[in-house]
VOBA-1610 file (N, C-alpha, C; in pm, whole numbers, padded with zeros to 5 digits, always signed):
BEGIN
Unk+16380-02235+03480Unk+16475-02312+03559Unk+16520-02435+03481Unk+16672-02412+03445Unk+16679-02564+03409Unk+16747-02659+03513Unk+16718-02820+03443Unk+16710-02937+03533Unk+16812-03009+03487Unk+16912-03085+03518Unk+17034-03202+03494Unk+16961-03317+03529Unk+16882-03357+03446Unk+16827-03523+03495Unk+16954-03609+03520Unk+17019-03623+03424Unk+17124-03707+03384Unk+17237-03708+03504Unk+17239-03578+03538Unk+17350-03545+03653Unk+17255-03563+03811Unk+17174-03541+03772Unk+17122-03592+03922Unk+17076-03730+03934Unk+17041-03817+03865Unk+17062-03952+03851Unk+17220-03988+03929Unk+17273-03953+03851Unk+17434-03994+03901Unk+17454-03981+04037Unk+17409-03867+04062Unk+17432-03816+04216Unk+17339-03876+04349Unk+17242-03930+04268Unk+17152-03946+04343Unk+17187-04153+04401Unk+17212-04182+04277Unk+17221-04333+04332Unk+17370-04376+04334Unk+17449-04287+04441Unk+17525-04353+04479Unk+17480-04384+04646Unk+17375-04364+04653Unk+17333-04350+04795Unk+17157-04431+04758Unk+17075-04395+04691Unk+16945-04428+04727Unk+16936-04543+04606Unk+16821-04614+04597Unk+16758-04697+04571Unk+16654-04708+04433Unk+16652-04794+04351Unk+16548-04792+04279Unk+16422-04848+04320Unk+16304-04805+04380Unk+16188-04874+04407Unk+16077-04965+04320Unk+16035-05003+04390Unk+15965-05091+04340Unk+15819-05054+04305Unk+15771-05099+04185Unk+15642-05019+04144Unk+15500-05218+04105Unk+15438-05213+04189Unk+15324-05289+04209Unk+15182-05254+04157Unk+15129-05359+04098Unk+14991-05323+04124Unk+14884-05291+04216Unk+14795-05213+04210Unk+14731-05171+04340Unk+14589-05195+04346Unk+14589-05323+04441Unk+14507-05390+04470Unk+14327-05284+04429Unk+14214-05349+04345Unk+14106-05261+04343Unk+14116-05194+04289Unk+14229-05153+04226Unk+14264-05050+04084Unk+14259-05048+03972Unk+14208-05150+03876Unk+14277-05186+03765Unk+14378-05079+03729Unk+14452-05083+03590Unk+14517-04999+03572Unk+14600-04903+03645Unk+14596-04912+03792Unk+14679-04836+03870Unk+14791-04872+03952Unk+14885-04797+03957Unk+15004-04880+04017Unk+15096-04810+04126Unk+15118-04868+04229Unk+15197-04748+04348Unk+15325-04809+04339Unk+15417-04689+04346Unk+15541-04677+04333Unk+15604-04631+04486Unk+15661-04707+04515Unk+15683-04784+04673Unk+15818-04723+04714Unk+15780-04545+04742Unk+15909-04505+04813Unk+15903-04510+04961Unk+15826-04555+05000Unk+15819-04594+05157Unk+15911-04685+05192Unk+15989-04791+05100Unk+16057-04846+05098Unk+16214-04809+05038Unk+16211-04710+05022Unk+16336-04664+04963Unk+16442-04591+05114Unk+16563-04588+05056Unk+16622-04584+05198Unk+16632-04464+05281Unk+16636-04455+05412Unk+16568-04360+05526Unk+16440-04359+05547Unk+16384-04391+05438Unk+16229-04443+05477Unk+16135-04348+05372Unk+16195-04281+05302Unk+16119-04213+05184Unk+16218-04129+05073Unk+16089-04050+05010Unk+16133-04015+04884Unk+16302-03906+04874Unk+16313-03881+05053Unk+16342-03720+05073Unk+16521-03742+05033Unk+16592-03881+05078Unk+16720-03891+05058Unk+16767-03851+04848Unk+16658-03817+04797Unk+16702-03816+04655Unk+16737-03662+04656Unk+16627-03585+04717Unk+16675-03436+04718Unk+16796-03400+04768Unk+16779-03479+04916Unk+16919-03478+04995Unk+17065-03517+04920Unk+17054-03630+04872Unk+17157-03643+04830Unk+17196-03557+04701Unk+17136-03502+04650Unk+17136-03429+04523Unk+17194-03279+04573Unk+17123-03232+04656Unk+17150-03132+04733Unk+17308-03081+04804Unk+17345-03210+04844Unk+17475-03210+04933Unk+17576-03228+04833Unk+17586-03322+04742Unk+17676-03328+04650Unk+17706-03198+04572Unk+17618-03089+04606Unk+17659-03000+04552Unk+17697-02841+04605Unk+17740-02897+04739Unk+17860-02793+04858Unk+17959-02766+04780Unk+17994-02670+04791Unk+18129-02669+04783Unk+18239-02750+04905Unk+18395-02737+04908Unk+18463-02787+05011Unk+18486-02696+05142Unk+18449-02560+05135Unk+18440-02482+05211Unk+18273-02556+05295Unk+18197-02532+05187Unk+18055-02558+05274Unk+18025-02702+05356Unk+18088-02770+05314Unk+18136-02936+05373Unk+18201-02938+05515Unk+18256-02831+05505Unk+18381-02799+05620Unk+18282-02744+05767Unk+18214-02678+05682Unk+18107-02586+05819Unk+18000-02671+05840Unk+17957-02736+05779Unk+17840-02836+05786Unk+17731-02762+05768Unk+17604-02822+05781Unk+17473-02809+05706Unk+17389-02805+05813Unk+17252-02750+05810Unk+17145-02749+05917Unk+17017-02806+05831Unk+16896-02839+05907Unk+16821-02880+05804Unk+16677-02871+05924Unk+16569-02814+05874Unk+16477-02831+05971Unk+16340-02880+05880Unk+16311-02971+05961Unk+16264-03111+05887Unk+16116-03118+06033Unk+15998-03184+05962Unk+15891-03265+06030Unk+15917-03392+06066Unk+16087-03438+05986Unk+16126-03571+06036Unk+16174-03635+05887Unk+16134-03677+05811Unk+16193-03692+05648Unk+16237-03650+05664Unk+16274-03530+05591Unk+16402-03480+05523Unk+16504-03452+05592Unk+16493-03433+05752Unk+16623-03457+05780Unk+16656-03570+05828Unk+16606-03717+05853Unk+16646-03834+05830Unk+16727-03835+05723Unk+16673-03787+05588Unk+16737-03812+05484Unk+16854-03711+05429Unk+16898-03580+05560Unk+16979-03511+05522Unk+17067-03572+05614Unk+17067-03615+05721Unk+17146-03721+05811Unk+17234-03803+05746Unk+17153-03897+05671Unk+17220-03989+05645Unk+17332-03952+05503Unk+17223-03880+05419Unk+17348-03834+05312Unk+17417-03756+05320Unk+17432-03697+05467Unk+17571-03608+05533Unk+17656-03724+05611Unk+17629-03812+05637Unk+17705-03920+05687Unk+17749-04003+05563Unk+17720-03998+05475Unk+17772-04083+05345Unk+17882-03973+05269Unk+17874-03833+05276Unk+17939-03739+05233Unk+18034-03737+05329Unk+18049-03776+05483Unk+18141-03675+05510Unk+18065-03493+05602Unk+17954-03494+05597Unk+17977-03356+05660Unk+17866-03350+05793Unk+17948-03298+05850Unk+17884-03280+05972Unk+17711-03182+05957Unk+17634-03247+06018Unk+17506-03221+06009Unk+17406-03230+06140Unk+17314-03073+06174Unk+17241-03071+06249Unk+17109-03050+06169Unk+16998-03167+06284Unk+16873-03149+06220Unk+16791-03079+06324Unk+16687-02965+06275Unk+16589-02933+06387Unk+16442-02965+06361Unk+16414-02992+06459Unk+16235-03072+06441Unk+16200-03037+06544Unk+16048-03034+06503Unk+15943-02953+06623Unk+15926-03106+06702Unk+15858-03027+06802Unk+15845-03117+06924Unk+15760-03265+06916Unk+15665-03242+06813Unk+15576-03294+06766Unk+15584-03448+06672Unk+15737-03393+06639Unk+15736-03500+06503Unk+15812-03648+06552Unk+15775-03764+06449Unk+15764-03865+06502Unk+15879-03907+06540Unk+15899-04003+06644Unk+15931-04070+06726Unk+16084-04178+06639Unk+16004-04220+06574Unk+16077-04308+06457Unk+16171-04207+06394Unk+16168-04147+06344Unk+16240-04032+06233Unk+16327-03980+06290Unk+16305-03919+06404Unk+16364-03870+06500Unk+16474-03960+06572Unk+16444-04079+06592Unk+16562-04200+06615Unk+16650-04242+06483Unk+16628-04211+06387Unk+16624-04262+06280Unk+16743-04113+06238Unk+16761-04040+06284Unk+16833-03912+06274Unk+16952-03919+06368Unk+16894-03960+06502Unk+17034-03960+06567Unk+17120-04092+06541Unk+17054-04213+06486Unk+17134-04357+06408Unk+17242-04259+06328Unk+17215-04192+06243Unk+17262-04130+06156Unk+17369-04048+06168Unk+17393-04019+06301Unk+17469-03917+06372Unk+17495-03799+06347Unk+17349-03741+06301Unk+17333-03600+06280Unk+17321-03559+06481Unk+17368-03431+06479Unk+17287-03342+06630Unk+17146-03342+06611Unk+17082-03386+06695Unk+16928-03381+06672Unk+16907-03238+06800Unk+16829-03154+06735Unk+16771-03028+06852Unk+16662-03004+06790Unk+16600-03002+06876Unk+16415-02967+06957Unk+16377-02819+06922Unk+16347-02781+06836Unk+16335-02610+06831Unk+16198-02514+06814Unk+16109-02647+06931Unk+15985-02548+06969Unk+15838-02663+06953Unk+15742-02558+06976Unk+15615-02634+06980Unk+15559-02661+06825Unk+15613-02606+06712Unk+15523-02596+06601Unk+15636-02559+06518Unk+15635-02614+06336Unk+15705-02611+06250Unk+15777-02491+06223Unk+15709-02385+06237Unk+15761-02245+06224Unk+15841-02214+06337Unk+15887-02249+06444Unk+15967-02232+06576Unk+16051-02313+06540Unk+16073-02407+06465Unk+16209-02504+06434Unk+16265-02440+06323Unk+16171-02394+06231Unk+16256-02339+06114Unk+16332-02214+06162Unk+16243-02121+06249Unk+16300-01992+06284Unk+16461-02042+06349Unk+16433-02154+06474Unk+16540-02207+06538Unk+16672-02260+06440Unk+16653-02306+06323Unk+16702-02308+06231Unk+16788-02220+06164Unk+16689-02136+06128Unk+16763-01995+06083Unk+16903-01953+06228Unk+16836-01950+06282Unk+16910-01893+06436Unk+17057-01938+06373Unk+17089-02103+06406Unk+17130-02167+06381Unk+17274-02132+06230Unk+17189-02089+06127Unk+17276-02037+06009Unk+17355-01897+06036Unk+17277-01782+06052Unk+17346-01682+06136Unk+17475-01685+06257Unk+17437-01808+06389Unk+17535-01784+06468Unk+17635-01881+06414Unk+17603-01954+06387Unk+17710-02058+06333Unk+17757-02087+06203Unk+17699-01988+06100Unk+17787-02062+05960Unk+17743-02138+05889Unk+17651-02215+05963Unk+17560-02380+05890Unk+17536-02365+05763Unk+17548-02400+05689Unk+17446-02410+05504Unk+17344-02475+05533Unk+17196-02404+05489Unk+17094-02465+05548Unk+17050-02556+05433Unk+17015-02661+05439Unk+16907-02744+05342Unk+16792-02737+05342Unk+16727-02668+05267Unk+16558-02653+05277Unk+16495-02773+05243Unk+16398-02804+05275Unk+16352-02933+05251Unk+16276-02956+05124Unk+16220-02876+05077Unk+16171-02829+04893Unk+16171-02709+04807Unk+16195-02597+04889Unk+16212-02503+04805Unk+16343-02447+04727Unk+16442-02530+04688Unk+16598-02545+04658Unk+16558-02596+04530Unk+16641-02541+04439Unk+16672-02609+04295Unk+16685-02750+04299Unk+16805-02762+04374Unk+16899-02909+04348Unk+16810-03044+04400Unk+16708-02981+04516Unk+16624-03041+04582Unk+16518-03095+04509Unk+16454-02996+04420Unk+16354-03001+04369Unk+16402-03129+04234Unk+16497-03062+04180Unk+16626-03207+04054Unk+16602-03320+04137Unk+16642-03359+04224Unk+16696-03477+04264Unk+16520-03580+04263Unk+16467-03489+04374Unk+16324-03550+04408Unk+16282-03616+04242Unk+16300-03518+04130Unk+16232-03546+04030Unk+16280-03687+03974Unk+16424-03743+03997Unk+16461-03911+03935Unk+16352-03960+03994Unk+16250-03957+04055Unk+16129-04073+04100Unk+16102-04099+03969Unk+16086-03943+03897Unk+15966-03967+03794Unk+16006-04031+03664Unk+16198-04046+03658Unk+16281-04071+03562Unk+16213-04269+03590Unk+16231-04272+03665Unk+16161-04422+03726Unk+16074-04498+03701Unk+15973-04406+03693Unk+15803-04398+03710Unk+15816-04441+03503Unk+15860-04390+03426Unk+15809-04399+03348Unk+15903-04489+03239Unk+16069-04503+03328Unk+16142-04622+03289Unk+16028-04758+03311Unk+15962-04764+03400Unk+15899-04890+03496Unk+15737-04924+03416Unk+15686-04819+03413Unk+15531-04763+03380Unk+15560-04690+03244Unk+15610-04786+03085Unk+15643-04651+03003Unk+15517-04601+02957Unk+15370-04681+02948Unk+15211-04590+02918Unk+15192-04534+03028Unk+15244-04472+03122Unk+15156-04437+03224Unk+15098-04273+03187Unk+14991-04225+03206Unk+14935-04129+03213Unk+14883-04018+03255Unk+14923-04078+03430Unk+14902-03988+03517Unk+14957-04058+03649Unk+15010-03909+03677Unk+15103-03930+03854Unk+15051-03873+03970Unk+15020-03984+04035Unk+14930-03907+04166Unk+15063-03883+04277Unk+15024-03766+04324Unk+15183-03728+04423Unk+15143-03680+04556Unk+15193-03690+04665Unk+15148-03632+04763Unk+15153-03520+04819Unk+15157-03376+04813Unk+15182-03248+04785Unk+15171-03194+04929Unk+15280-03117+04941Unk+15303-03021+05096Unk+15413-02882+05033Unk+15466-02929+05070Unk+15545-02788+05027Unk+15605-02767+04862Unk+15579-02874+04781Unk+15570-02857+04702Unk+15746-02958+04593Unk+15824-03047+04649Unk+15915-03067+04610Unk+15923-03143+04535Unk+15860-03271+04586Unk+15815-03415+04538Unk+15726-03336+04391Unk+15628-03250+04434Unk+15515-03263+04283Unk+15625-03197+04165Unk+15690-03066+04227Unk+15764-02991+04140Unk+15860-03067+04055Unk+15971-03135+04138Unk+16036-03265+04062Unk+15987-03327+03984Unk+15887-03402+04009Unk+15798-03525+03921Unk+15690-03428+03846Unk+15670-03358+03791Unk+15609-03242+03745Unk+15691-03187+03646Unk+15793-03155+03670Unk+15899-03067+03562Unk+15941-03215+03496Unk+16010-03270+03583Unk+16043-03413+03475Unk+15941-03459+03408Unk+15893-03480+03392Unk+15743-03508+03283Unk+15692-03419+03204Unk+15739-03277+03270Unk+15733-03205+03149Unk+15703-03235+03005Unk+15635-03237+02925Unk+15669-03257+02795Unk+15593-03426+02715Unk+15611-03459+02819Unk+15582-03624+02795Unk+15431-03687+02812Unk+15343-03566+02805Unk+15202-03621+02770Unk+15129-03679+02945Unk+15189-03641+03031Unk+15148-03692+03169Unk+15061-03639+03235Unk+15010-03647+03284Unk+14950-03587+03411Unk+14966-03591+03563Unk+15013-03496+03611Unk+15042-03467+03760Unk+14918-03412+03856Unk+14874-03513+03933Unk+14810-03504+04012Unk+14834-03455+04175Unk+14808-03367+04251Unk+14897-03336+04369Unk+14790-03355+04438Unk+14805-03427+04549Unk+14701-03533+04672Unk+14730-03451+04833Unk+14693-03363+04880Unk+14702-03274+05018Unk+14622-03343+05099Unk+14639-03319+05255Unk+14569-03349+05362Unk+14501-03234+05381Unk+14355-03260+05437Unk+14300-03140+05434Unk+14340-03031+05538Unk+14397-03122+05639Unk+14438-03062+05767Unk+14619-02984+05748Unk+14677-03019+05638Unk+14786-02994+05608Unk+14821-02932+05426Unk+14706-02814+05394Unk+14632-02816+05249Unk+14735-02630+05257Unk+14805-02644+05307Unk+14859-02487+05268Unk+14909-02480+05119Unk+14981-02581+05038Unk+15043-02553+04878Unk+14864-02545+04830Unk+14777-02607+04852Unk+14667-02660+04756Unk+14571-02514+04852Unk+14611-02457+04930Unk+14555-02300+04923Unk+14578-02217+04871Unk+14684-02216+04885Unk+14791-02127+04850Unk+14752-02116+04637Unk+14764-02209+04585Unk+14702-02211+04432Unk+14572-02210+04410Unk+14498-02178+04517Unk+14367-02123+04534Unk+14375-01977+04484Unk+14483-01944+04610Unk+14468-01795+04670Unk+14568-01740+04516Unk+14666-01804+04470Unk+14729-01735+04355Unk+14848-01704+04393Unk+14883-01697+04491Unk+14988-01669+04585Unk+15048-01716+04707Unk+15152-01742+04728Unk+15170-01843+04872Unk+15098-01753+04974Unk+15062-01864+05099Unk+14952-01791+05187Unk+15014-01918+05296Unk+15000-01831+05435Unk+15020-01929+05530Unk+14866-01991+05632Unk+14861-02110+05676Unk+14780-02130+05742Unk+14796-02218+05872Unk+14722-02170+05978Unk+14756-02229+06097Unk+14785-02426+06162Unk+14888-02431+06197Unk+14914-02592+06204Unk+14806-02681+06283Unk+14741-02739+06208Unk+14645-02882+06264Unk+14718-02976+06300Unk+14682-03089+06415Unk+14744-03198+06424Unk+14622-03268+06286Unk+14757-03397+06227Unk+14720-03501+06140Unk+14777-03605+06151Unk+14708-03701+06063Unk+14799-03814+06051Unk+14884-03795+05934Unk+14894-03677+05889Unk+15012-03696+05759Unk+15071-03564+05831Unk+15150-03584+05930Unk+15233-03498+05985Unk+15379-03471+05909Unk+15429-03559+05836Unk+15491-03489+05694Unk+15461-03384+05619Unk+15344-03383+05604Unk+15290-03236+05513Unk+15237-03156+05568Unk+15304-03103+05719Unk+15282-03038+05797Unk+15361-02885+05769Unk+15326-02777+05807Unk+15463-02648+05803Unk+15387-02619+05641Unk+15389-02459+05668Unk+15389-02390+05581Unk+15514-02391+05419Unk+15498-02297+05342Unk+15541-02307+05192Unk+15638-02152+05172Unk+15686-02096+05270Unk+15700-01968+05291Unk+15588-01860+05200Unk+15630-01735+05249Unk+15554-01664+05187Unk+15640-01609+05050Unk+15809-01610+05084Unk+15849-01552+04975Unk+15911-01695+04924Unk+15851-01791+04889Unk+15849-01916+04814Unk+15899-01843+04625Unk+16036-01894+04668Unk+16094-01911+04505Unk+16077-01988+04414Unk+16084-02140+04439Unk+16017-02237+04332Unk+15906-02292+04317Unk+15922-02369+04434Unk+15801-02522+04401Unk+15685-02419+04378Unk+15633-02274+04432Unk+15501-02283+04410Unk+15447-02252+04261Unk+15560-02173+04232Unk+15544-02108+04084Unk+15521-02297+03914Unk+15610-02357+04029Unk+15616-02480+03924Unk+15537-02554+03938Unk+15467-02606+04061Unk+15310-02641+04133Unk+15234-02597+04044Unk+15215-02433+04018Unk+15106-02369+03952Unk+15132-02431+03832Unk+15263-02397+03800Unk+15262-02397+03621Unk+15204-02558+03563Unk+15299-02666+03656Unk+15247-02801+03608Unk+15150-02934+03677Unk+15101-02859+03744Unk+15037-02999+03862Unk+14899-02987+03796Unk+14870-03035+03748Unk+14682-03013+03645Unk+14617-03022+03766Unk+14588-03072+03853Unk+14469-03138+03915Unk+14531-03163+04134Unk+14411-03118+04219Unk+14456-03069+04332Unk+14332-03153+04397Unk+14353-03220+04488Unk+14272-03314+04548Unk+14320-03256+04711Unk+14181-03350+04832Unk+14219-03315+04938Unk+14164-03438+04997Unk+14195-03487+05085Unk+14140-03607+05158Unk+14201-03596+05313Unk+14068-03620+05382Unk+14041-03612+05516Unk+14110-03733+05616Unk+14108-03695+05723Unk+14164-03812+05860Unk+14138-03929+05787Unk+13981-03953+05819Unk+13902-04083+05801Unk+13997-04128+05688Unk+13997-04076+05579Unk+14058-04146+05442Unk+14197-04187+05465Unk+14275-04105+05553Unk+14437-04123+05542Unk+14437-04250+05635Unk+14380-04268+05744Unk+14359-04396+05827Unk+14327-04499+05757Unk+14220-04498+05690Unk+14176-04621+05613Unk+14282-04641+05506Unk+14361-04618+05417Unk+14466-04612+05308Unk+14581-04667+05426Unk+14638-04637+05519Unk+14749-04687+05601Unk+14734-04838+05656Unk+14580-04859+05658Unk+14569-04984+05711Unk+14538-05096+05587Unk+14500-05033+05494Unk+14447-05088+05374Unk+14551-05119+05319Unk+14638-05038+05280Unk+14824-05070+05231Unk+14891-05216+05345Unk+14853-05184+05452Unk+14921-05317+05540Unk+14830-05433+05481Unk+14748-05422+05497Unk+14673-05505+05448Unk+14701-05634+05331Unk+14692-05513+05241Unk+14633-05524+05080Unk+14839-05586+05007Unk+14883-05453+05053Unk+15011-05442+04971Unk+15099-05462+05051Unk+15074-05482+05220Unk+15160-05599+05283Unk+15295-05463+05318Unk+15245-05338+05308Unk+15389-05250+05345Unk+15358-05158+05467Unk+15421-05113+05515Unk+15367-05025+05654Unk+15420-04880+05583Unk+15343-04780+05589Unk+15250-04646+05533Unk+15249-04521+05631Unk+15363-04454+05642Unk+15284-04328+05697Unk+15199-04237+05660Unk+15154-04116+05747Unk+15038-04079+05685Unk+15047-04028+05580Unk+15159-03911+05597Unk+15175-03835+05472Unk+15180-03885+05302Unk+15269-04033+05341Unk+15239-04122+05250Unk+15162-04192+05168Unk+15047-04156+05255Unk+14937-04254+05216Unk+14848-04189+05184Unk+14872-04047+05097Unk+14718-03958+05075Unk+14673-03942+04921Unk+14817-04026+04882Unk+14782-04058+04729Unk+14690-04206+04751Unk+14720-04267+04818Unk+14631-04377+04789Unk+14483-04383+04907Unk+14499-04293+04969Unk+14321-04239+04985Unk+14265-04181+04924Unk+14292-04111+04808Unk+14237-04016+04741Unk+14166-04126+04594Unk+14267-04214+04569Unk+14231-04378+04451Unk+14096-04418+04526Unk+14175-04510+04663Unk+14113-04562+04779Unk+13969-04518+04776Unk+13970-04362+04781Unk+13867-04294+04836Unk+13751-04256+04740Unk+13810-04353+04585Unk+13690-04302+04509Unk+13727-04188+04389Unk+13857-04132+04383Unk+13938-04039+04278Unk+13928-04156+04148Unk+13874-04160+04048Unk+13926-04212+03874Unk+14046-04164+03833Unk+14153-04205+03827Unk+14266-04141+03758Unk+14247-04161+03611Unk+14338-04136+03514Unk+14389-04172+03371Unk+14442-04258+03410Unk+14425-04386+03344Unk+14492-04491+03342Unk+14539-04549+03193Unk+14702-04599+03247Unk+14761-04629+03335Unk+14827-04487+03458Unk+14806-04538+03527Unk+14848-04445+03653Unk+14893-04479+03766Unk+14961-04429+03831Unk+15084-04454+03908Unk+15089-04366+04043Unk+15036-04421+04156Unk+15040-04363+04268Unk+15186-04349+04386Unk+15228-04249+04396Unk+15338-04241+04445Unk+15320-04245+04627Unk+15377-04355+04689Unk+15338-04403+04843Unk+15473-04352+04884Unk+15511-04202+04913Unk+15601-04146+04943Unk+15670-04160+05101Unk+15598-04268+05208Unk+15684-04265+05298Unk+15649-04387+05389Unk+15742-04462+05458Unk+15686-04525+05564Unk+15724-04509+05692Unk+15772-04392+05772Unk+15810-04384+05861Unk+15741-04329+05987Unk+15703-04428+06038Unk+15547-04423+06150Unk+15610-04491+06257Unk+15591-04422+06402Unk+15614-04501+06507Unk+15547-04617+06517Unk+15569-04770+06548Unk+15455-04934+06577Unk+15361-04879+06634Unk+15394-04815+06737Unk+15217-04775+06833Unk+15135-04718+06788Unk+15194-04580+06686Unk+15106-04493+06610Unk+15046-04556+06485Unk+15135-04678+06414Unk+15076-04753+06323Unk+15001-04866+06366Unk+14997-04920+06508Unk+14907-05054+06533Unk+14776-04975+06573Unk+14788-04847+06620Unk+14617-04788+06665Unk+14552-04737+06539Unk+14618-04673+06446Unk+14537-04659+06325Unk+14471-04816+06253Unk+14579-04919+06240Unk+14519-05047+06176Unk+14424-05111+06296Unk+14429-05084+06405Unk+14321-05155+06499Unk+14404-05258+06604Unk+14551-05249+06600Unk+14585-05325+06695Unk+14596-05276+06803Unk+14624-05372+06947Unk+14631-05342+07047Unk+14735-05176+07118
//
């Protein structure tokens, strides 16, 4: 597969953000790269926008569908509202509160398409069939997988010794991006799963994509299966991610409150499993660079994890 760094750069920041990369408190040598702060609230508007810019004017015309845990279609929302094209997002019943407001700001159609990730995607599909929609997958797309990867164009503009990239791994977009872009450059890609949300980091167990039944978590981002007939991220997962970590509730709680804390930023879960896994006692190669891929947490769901009222 080849990659247009250069062209997805272009495409990518006429809409998103360069983040900010800090030291991380208790780390020496380690440093988180702060897409929780980047705009829509994570890493996902780079795919998105990378993605959309590359409709045709026919496919612009019919608009796009996108079925999302809440990222990515926040972030297909908004860079269909910066494009021009009309856009529906579907999310399970489940997903947060914030994201989900944060979608209809955006003035995408927001629809409800069931109890569990696989009933929104199916609802989804529905969706492309009766209506025409161009669907946006949320990581398993070429253009998707390009775009996600300018983090890593970032990471090492910002961090040029760095040695290793800790990433937060679900379906596989974020690692595949920042994985292929580094390609070559002496790095190491680290991919950080919830244990409760560990289907890519089974799945390269098993050798083959494999589905497994949905847990509630606090990294409800890296929720939903990797399909079974998975075209990219898993094959590029395998080929370049060296190293597969897993970290539990307890850890993703303590890292969300520890980030408010410490680094003064508010952390969703999914976000925060690269820096439970540091947090939790992981040695990276250093210099190394933890990627804090999201902050989009309802106040209530983020004041009971840190201990507030």
């Amino acid at each position: 597969m080849e990659f247009d760094w250069s062209g997805a750069r272009a495409r990518v920041y006429g809409l998103a953000w360069q983040t900010p990369v800090v030291p991380l408190p208790g780390c020496g040598g380690t440093w988180a790269k702060l897409e929780n702060l980047q705009r829509s609230g994570s890493f996902k508007i780079r795919g998105a926008l990378n993605r959309l810019a590359d409709l045709s004017a026919e496919e612009r015309l019919r608009g796009v569908v996108a079925c999302s845990s809440g990222n990515h279609g926040r972030a297909v929302a908004e860079a269909a509202r910066s494009l021009g094209v009309p856009a529906t997002i579907v999310v399970p019943s489940w997903a947060d509160p914030t994201k989900t407001e944060g979608i209809r700001q955006a003035g995408a159609t927001l629809v409800v398409g069931g109890d569990t990730y696989d009933d929104a995607e199916a609802h989804a599909d529905g969706l492309v069939a009766s209506r025409g929609l161009v669907p946006i997958h949320p990581f398993d797309d070429a253009k998707v997988i390009e775009g996600q990867g300018t983090l890593a164009l970032e990471i090492v503009e910002q961090c040029p010794e760095v040695r290793e990239v800790i990433v937060p791994l679900s379906g596989g977009g974020l690692a595949a991006g920042i994985a292929a872009a580094l390609s070559g450059r002496g790095v190491q890609v680290t991919g950080v799963s919830a244990a409760r949300a560990a289907v890519m980091h089974r799945s390269i167990e098993a050798g083959k994509p494999v589905s497994l039944e949905e847990e509630p978590t606090l990294a409800s981002a890296l929720a939903g299966g990797i399909g079974l007939q998975n075209r990219h991220t898993f094959e590029l997962v395998r080929r370049h991610v060296a190293r597969f970590i897993l970290v539990g509730e307890e850890e993703i709680a303590a890292a969300i409150a520890r980030a408010g804390m410490e680094l003064k930023v508010v952390v969703e879960g999914g976000g925060a499993v690269g820096l439970a896994a540091v947090w939790g006692g992981y040695q990276p190669t250093t210099p190394a660079v933890v990627v804090v891929s999201g902050g989009n947490i309802a106040p209530q769901s983020w004041a009971k994890v840190v201990g507030g009222p």
